[in-house]
C-alpha positions as CSV (number, residue, x, y, z in Angstrom):
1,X,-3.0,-22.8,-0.7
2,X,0.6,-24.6,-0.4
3,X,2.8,-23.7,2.1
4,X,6.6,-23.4,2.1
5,X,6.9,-26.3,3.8
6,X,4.0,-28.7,2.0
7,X,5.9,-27.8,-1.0
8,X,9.6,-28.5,0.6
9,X,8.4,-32.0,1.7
10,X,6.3,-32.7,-2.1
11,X,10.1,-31.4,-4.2
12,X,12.5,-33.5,-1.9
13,X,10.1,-36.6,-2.1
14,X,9.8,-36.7,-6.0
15,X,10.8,-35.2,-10.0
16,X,9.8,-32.2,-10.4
17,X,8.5,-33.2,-13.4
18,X,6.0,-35.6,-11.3
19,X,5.3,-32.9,-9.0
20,X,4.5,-30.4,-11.4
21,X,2.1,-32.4,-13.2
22,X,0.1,-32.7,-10.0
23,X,0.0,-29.3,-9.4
24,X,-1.1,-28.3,-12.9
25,X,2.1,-26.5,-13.9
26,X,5.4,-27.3,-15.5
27,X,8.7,-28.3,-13.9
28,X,10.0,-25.0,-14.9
29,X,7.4,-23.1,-13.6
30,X,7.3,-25.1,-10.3
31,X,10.9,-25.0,-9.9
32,X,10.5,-20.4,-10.3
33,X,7.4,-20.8,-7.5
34,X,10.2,-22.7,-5.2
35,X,12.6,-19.6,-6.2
36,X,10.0,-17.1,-4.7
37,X,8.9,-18.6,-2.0
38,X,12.9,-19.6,-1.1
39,X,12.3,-23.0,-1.2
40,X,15.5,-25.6,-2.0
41,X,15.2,-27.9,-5.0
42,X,16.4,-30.9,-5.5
43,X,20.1,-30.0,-8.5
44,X,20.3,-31.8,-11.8
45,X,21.0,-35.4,-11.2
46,X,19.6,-35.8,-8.0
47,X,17.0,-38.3,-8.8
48,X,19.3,-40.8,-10.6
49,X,22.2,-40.6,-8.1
50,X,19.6,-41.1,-5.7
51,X,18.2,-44.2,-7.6
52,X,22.0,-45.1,-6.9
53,X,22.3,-44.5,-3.4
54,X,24.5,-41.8,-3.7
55,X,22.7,-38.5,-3.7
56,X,23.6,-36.0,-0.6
57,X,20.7,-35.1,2.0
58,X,18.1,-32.8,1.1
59,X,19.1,-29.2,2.6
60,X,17.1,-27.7,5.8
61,X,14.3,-25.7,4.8
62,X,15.8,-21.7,5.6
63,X,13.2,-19.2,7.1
64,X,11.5,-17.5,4.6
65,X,12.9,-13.9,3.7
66,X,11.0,-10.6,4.7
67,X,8.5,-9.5,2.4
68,X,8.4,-13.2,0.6
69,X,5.6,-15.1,0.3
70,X,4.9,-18.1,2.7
71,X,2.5,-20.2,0.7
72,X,1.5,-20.9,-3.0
73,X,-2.4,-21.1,-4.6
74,X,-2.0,-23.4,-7.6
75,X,-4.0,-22.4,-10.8
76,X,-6.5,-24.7,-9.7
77,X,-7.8,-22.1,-6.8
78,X,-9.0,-18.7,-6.2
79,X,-5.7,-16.6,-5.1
80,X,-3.6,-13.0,-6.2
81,X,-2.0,-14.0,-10.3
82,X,0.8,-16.3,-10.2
83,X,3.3,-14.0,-11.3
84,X,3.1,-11.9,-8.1
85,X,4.7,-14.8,-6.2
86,X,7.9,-14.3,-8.2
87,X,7.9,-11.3,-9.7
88,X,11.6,-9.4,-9.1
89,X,11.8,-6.1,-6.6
90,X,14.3,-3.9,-7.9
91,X,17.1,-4.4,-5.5
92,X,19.6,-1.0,-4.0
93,X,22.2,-0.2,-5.6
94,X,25.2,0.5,-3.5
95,X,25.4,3.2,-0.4
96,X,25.9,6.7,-2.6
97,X,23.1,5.3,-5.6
98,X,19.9,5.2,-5.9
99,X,17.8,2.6,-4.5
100,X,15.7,0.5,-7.0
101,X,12.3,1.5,-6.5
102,X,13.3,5.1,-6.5
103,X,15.2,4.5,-10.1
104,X,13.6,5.3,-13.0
105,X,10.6,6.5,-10.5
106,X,10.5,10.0,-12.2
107,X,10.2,8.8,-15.5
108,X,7.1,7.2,-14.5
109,X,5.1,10.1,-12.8
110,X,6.2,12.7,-15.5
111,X,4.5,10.4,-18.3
112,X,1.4,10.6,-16.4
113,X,-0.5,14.2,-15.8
114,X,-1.8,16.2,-13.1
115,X,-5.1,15.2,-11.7
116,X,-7.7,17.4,-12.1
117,X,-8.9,19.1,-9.2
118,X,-6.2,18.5,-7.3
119,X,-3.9,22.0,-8.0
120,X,-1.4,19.6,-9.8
121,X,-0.7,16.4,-7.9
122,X,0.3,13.7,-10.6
123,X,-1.0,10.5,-11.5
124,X,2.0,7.9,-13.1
125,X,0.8,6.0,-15.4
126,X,2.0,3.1,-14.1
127,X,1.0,1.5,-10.7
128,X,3.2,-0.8,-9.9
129,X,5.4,1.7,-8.4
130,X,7.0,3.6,-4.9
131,X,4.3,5.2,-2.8
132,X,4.4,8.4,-3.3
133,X,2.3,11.7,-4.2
134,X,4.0,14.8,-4.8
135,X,2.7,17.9,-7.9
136,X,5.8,18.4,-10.5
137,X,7.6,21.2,-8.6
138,X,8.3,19.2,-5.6
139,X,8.6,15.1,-7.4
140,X,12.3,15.5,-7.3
141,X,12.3,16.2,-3.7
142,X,10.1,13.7,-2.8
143,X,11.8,10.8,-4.7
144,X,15.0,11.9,-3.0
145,X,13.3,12.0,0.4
146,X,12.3,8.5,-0.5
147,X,15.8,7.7,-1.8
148,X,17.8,8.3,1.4
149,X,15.2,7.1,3.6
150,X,15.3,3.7,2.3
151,X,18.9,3.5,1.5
152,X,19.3,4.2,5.1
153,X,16.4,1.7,6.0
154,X,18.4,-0.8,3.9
155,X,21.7,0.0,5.6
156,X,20.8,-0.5,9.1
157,X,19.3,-3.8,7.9
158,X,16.1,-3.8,6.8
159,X,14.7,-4.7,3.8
160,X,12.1,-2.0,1.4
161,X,10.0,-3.3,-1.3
162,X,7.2,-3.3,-3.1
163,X,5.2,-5.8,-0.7
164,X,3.9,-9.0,-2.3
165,X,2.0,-10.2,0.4
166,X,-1.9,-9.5,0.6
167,X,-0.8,-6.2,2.7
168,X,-3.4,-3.1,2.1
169,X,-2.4,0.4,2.4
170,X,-4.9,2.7,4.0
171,X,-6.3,5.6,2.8
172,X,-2.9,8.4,3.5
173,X,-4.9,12.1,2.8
174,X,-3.0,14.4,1.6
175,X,-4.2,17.4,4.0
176,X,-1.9,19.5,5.9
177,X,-4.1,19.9,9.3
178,X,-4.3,23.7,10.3
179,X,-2.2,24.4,13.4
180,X,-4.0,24.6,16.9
181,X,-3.8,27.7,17.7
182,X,-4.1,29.2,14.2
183,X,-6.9,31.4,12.9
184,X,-10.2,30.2,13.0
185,X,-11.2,30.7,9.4
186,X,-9.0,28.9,8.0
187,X,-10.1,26.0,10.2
188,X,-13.7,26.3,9.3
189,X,-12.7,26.2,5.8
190,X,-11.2,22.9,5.6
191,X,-14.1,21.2,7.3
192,X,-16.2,22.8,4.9
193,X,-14.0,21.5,2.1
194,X,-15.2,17.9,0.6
195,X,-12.7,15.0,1.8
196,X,-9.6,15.1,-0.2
197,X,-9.0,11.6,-1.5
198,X,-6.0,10.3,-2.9
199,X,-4.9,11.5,-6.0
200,X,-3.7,7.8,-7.0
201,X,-2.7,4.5,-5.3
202,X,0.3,2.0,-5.9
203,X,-0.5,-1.3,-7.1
204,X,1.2,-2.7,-4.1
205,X,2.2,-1.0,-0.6
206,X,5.5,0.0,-0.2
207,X,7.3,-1.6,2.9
208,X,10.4,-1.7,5.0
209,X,10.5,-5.2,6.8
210,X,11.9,-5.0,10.7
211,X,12.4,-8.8,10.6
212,X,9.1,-10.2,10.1
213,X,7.1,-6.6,10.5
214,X,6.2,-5.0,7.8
215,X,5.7,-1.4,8.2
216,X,3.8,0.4,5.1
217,X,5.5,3.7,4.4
218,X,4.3,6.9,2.0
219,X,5.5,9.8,1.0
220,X,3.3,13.0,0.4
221,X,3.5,16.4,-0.5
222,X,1.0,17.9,1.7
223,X,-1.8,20.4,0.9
224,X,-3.2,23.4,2.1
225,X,-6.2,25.7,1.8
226,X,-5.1,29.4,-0.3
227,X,-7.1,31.6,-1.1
228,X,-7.4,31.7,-5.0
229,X,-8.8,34.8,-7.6
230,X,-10.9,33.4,-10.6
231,X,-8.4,34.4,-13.5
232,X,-10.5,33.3,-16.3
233,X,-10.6,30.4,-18.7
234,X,-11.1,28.2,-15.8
235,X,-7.6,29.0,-14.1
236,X,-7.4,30.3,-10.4
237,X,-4.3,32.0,-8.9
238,X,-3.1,33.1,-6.0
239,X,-4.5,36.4,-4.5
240,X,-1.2,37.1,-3.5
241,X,0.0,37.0,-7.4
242,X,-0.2,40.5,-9.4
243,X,-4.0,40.5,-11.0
244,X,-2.3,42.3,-14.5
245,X,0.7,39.6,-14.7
246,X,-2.2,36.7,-14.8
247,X,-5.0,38.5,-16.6
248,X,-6.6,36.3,-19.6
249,X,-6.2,37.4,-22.8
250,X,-10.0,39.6,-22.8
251,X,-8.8,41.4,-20.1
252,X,-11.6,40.7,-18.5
253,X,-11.3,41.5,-14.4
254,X,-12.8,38.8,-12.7
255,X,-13.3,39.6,-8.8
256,X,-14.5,35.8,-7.7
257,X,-12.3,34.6,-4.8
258,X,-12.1,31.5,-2.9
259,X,-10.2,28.7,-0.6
260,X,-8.9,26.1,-3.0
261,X,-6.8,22.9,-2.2
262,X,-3.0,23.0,-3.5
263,X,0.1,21.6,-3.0
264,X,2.0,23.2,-0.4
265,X,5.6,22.3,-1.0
266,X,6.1,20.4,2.0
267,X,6.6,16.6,3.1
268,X,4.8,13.8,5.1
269,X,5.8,10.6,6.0
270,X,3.3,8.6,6.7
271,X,4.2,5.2,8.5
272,X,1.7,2.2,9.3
273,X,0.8,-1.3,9.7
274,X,-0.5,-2.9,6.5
275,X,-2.0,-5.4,8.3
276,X,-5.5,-4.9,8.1
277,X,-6.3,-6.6,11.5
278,X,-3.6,-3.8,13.0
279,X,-4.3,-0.2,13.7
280,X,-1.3,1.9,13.8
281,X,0.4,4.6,11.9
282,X,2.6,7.5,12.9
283,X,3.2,11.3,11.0
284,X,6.3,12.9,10.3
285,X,5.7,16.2,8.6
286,X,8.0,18.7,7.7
287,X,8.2,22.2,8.8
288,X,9.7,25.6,7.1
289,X,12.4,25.4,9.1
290,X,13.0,21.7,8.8
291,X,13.1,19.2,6.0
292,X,12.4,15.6,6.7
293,X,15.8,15.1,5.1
294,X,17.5,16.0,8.1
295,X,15.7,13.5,10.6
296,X,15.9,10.0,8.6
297,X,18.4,9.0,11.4
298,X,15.5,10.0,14.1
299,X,12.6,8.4,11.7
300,X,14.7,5.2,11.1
301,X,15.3,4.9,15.0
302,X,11.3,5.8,15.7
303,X,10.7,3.1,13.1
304,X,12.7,0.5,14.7
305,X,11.4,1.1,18.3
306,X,7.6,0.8,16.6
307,X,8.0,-2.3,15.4
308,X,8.9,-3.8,18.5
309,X,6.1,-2.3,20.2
310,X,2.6,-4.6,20.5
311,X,0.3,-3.5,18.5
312,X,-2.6,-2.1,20.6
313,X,0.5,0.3,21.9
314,X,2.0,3.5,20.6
315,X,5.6,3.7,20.8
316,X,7.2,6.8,22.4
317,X,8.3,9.5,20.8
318,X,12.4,10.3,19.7
C-alpha cells in the first residue's frame, strides 16, 4: 500500500513516466491514481524547465478530502480493484435539484422486481447505488426523503457519497418493533417470525462525511406484522380487504389466516458508524402523525452533535 504522501514525494522526485514504470502502470494511469487520491503532479514541462533551473517549487501536499482514499495498492498486491480509487461520485446539483445519488435512482429499483417473500420490497438491479429499501408504493417517497436529507447534509457542509473507503455497512432490518405497551400478541408474533434480513445491500455504504467522520446512513421503509387471508393461487391479502373483491377466479373460499411481514408505509433512518472497530448507530422512525421529512433540520443537527461525540458515548437527544 502507497500512501498519499509516499506517492507525493515519488511524483515530485521523478517523470511520471519513470515512476509509473516502477509501479507497474502507465503515466496516464498513475497521473488518474494522483487525481483520486488528491495528490499534485508535477504540469507539462516541469521536468525540462527543471533540467534548466527554472521550474517553480513543487506545491504543499493539501489534506486529503472526505470520503477519499489515503493510500494506493499497486497491481502488484492484494487490495479493493483499482478503479474504486478513482471512480466519479455523482456530485449535487444545485439547492432546489436533485442530489446525484438520488438522480436516476428510481430508474434503477423499478428495473429490478420485488423480492419474494418479502410483501414487495425491491431489489435494483444494480448495486452500486444509494442505500435504500423501500416496496414500489412508497420508492418515491423514500428517494425524496433521501433527496432533501442530503441536499441539506451537503448545504450545511458536509459531504454524502457513495463511500470508497473499506467502510462496511451493518446489517439495517427492516422491522418496525411493536410499541411497548401494545398488545401482547402481536409481540409474540414477531419473535416467532424468522429474522427478516435485508432484502438487498449497496455495493458500497452510503455516507455523509462530518470532516473526517463518516457516518453510514440508510433509508428504509419499515415493516410490520398483518394479519393476511389465504386468497388462493398463492396470494394473501389483508383480512381487512372484502373476501368477494379478491376471490380467485374458482371461487374457491379459502378460510387460512395468518401474520405475514409487509411493508408498512413508513420511514427509518438509520444512522451509524461504518467503522467496523466502532459501535454506534441511532433510529429515526417516522410516525402517523409525523414524516421524517419534517425533522431533517433536527436529524442534521443530531448528526452533527454525534459525530463529535467519542465513540464509546451516545450523544444526547434533540
Amino acid at each position: 500500500m502507497i500512501t498519499r504522501e509516499e506517492l507525493y514525494a515519488m511524483v515530485w522526485s521523478e517523470p511520471a513516466l519513470a515512476a509509473g514504470r516502477r509501479l507497474g502502470v502507465s503515466s496516464s494511469y498513475l497521473a488518474k491514481v494522483c487525481r483520486a487520491l488528491g495528490v499534485p503532479s508535477p504540469p507539462r514541462g516541469y521536468w525540462a524547465r527543471k533540467a534548466k533551473g527554472r521550474a517553480p517549487p513543487a506545491p504543499a501536499l493539501p489534506a486529503a478530502r472526505p470520503g477519499a482514499p489515503t493510500g494506493w495498492s499497486t497491481p502488484g498486491e492484494r487490495g479493493a480493484p483499482i478503479k474504486r480509487f478513482y471512480a466519479r461520485t455523482p456530485t449535487p446539483s444545485p439547492e432546489g435539484g436533485v442530489h446525484g445519488l438520488v438522480a436516476g435512482a428510481e430508474n434503477h429499483f423499478r428495473a429490478g422486481r420485488p423480492v419474494e417473500g418479502t410483501g414487495g420490497y425491491l431489489r435494483p438491479r444494480k448495486r452500486l447505488l444509494v442505500d435504500v429499501t423501500a416496496s414500489e408504493g412508497s420508492l418515491e417517497r423514500c428517494l425524496d426523503f433521501a433527496n432533501r436529507l442530503f441536499m441539506s447534509l451537503e448545504r450545511h457542509g458536509h459531504r454524502v457519497v457513495l463511500a470508497a473507503e473499506r467502510l462496511e455497512r451493518p446489517e439495517i432490518g427492516r422491522r418496525q418493533d411493536p410499541p411497548a405497551d401494545g398488545p401482547a400478541p402481536v409481540a409474540d408474533v414477531w419473535r416467532s417470525m424468522r429474522p427478516a434480513s435485508d432484502p438487498w445491500r449497496p455495493l458500497r455504504p452510503t455516507v455523509a462525511y462530518f470532516g473526517p467522520t463518516p457516518v453510514g446512513l440508510a433509508i428504509v421503509e419499515t415493516s410490520e406484522a398483518v394479519l393476511m387471508r389465504y386468497a388462493g393461487q398463492g396470494r394473501f391479502v389483508r383480512t381487512t380487504e372484502d373476501p368477494a373483491a379478491c376471490a380467485s377466479a374458482d371461487a374457491v373460499p379459502y378460510t387460512l389466516t395468518m401474520y405475514r411481514e409487509v411493508p408498512s408505509g413508513r420511514l427509518k433512518l438509520v444512522a451509524y458508524s461504518p467503522d467496523p472497530a466502532v459501535s454506534w448507530r441511532r433510529e429515526w422512525l417516522e410516525t402517523p402523525g409525523e414524516r421524517l421529512v419534517g425533522r431533517i433540520g433536527t436529524i442534521v443537527a443530531d448528526l452533527e452533535r454525534a459525530a463529535i461525540f467519542p465513540a464509546s458515548q451516545d450523544p444526547p437527544a434533540g
